[in-house]
C-alpha positions as CSV (number, residue, x, y, z in Angstrom):
1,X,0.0,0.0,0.0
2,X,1.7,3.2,-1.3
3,X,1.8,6.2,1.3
4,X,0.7,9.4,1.1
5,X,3.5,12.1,-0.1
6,X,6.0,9.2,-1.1
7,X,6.7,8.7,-5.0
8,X,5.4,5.6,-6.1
9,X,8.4,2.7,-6.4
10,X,9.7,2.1,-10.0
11,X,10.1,-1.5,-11.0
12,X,13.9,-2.4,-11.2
13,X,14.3,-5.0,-14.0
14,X,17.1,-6.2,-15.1
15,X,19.4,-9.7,-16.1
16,X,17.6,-11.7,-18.4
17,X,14.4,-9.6,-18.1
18,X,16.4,-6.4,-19.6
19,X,17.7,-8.1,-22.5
20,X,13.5,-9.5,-23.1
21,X,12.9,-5.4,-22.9
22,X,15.9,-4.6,-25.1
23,X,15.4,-6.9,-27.4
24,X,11.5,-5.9,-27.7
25,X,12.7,-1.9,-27.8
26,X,14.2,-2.9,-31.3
27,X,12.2,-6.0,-32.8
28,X,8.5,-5.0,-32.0
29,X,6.4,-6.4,-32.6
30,X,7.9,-9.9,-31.3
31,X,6.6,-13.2,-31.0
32,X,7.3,-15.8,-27.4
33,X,9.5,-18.1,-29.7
34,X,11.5,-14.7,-31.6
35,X,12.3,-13.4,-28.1
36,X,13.2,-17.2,-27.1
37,X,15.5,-18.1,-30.0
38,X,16.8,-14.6,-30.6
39,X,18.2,-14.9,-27.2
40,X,19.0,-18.3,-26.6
41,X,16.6,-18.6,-23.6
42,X,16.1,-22.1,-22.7
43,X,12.7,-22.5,-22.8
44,X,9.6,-20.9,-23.8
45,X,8.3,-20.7,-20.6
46,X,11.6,-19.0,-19.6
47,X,10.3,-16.3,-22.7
48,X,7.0,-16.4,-21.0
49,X,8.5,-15.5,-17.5
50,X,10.1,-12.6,-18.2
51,X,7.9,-11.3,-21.2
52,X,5.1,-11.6,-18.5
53,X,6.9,-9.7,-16.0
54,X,7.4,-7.3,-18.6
55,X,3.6,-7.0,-19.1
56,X,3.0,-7.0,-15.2
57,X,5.0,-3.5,-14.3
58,X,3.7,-2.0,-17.6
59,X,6.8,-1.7,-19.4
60,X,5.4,-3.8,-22.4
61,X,1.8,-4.7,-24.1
62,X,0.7,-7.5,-26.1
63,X,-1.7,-7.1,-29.6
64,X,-4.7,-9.0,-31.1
65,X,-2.3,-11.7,-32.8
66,X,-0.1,-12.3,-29.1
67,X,3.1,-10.3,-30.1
68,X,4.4,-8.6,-27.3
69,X,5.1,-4.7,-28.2
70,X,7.5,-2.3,-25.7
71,X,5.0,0.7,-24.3
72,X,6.3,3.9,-25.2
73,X,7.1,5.7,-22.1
74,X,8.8,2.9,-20.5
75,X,11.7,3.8,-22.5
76,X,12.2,7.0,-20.7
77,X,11.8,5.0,-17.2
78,X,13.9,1.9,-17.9
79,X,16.8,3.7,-20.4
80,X,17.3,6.2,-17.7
81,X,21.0,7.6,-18.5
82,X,21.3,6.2,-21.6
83,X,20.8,7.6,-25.2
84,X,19.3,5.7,-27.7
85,X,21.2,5.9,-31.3
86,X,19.3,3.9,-34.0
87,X,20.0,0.5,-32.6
88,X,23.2,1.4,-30.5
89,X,22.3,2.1,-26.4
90,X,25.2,4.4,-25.2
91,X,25.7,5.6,-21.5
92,X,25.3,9.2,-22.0
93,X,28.8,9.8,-20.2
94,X,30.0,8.2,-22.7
95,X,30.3,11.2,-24.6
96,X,31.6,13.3,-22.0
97,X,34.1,10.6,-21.6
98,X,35.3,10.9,-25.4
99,X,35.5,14.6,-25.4
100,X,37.6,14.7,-22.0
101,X,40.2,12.1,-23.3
102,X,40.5,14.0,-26.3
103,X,40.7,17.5,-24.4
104,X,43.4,15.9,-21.8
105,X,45.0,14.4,-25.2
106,X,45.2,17.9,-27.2
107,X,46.1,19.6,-23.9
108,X,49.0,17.1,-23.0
109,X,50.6,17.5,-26.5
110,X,50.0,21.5,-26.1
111,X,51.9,21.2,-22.8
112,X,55.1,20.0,-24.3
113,X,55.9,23.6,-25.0
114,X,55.1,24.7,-21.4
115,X,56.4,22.3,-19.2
116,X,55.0,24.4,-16.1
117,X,51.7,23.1,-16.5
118,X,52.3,19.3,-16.8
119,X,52.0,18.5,-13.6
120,X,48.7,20.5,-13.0
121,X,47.5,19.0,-16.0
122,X,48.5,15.6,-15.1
123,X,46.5,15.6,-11.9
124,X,43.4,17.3,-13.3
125,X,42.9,15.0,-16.1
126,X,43.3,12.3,-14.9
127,X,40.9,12.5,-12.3
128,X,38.6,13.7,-14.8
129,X,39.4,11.1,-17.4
130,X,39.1,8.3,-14.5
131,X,36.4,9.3,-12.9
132,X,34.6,9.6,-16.4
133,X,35.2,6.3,-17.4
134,X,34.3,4.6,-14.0
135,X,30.8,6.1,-14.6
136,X,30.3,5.3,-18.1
137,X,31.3,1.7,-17.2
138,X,29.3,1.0,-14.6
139,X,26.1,2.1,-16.4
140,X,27.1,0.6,-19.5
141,X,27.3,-2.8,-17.6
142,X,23.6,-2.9,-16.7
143,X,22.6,-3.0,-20.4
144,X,26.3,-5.2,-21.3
145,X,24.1,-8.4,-20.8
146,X,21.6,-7.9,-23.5
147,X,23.8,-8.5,-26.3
């Protein structure tokens, strides 16, 4: 029973149930046995499972002929942090990560002819280019199981 003045709880899917979602976010409509073989699941029932947890929290919808279809505005819920690029799903830090590295790269090559600012630049960009790609990383390997 959901309280008074407290946001209501969004459903945290993910594993085997993320890749069903994924895959269905680019193949919909899909048949039980497309999602199955598509994703080497086991089983159709396995399909079933998490296609029917899918349905459960709202995040997907079936149509007159039993093809399962992704709902819309679950993308902006479930893809939280991520940008979706045609088919590609990319951590948006990602591209904060690619322009940093090549900032720190330009800036280290720039330094060569002021050897003052090396160390300053060492320090700073490296934090920033570590702390970057730790980020991008980890998000990127909640969706790295889909594939």
């Amino acid at each position: 029973m959901k309280e008074q003045g407290q946001p209501a709880k969004r459903p945290d899917i993910r594993g085997n149930t993320l890749r069903v979602y994924l895959y269905l976010l680019q193949h919909s409509p899909a048949d039980l046995r497309d999602v199955q073989h598509s994703l080497n699941l086991s089983t159709p029932s396995l399909a079933s499972y998490h296609l029917g947890k899918l349905l459960e929290v709202g995040y997907a919808t079936q149509n007159e002929h039993g093809q399962y279809l992704v709902v819309g505005e679950s993308a902006n819920t479930i893809l939280e942090g991520y940008v979706k690029l045609g088919a590609a799903v990319i951590p948006q830090l990602a591209f904060f990560a690619v322009l940093f590295t090549v900032l720190v790269g330009y800036f280290a090559l720039m330094s060569l002819s002021h050897p003052s600012f090396v160390p300053l630049l060492a320090v700073s960009s490296v934090a920033m280019v570590v702390v970057l790609w730790y980020e991008t990383l980890r998000v990127w390997r909640r969706l790295a199981t889909w594939k």
